[in-house]
C-alpha positions as CSV (number, residue, x, y, z in Angstrom):
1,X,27.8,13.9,-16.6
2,X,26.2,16.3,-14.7
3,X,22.9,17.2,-16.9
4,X,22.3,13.3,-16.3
5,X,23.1,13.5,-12.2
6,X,20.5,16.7,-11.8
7,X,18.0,14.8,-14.1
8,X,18.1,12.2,-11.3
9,X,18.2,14.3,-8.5
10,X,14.9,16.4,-10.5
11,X,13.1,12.7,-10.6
12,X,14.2,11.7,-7.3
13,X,12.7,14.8,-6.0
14,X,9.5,14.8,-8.0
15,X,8.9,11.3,-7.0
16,X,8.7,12.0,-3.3
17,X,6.5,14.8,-4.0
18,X,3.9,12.7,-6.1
19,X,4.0,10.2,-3.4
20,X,3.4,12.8,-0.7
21,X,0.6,14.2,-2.8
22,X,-0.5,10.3,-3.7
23,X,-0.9,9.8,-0.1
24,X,-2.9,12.7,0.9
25,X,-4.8,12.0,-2.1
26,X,-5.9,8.7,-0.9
27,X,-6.2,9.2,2.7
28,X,-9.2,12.2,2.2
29,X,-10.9,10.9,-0.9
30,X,-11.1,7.3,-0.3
31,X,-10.4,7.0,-4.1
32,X,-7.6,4.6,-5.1
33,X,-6.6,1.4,-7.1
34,X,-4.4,-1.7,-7.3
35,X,-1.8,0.4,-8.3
36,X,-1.6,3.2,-6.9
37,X,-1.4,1.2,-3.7
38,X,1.1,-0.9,-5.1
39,X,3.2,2.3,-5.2
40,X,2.3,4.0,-2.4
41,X,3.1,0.5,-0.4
42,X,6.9,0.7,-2.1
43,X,7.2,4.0,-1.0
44,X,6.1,4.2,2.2
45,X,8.0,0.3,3.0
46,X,10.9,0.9,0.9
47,X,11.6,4.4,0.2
48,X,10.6,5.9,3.8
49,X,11.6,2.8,5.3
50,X,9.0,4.0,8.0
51,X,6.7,1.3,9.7
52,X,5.4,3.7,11.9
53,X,4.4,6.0,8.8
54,X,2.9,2.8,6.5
55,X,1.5,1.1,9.9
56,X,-1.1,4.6,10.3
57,X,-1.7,5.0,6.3
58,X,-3.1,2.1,6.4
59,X,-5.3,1.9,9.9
60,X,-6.7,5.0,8.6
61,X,-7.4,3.9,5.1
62,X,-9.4,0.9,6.2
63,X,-11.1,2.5,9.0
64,X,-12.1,5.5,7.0
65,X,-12.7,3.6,4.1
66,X,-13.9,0.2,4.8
67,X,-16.0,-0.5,1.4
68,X,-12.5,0.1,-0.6
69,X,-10.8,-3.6,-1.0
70,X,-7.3,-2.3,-2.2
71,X,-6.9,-0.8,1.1
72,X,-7.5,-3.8,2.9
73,X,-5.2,-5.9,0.4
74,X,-2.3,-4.0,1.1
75,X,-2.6,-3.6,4.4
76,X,-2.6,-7.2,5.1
77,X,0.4,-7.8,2.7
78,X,2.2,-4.8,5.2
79,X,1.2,-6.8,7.8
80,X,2.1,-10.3,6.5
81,X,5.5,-9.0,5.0
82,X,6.7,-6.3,7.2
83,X,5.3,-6.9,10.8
84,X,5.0,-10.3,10.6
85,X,1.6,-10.8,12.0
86,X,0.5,-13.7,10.0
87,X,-3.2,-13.9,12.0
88,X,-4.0,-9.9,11.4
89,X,-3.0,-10.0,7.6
90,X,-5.3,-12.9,7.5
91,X,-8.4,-10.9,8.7
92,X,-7.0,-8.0,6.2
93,X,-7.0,-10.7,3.3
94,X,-10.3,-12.3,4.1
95,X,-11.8,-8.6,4.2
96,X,-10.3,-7.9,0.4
97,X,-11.6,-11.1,-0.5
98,X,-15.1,-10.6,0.3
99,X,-15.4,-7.0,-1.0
100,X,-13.3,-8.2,-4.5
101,X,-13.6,-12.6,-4.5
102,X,-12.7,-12.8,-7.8
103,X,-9.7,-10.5,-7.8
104,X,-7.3,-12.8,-9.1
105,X,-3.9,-10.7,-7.2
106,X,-5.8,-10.9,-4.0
107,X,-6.4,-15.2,-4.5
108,X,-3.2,-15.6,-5.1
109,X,-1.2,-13.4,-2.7
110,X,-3.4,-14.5,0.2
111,X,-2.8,-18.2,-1.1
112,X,1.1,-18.1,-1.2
113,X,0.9,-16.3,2.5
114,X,-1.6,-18.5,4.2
115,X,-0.8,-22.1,2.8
């Protein structure tokens, strides 16, 4: 049908935009959560399929924003999953830990990675 094919194309094309947006968001207000960076890690890994664009969100992120624990969470789980540097992720994981210890997603995750 082709109401239900531009629906998707409409969604498809708003979804890039709110992640473009999502991302500029985050990178100049330091303001984020678990789940926004949930998404914007899907997007970035999966939809881009762009290291090179994920690898600099997330150097800036926890350079600019140190004091924010979701940054360093998910940039240790990019690290850990996608470039396969088990001893960096650690350090990322460790950091997310001590600025959020009882965070029960960060336990767990850095437990199942690090065994």
């Amino acid at each position: 049908n082709k109401f239900e094919a531009y629906e998707l194309l409409l969604e498809g094309i708003l979804s890039l935009f709110s992640s473009n947006l999502s991302i500029k968001a985050s990178k100049e207000s330091g303001i984020t959560s678990l789940d926004q960076e949930e998404f914007l890690f899907s997007y970035l890994v999966q939809t881009l399929q762009s290291k090179n664009k994920a690898s600099e969100y997330y150097e800036h992120t926890t350079e600019k924003y140190p004091d924010v624990p979701f940054y360093h969470f998910y940039h240790a789980i990019f690290l850990h999953q996608i470039c396969k540097s088990r001893e960096l992720a650690e350090r990322e994981f460790k950091e997310s830990l001590r600025l959020l210890p009882e965070n029960p997603t960060f336990l767990g995750s850095y437990a199942v990675s690090h065994p």
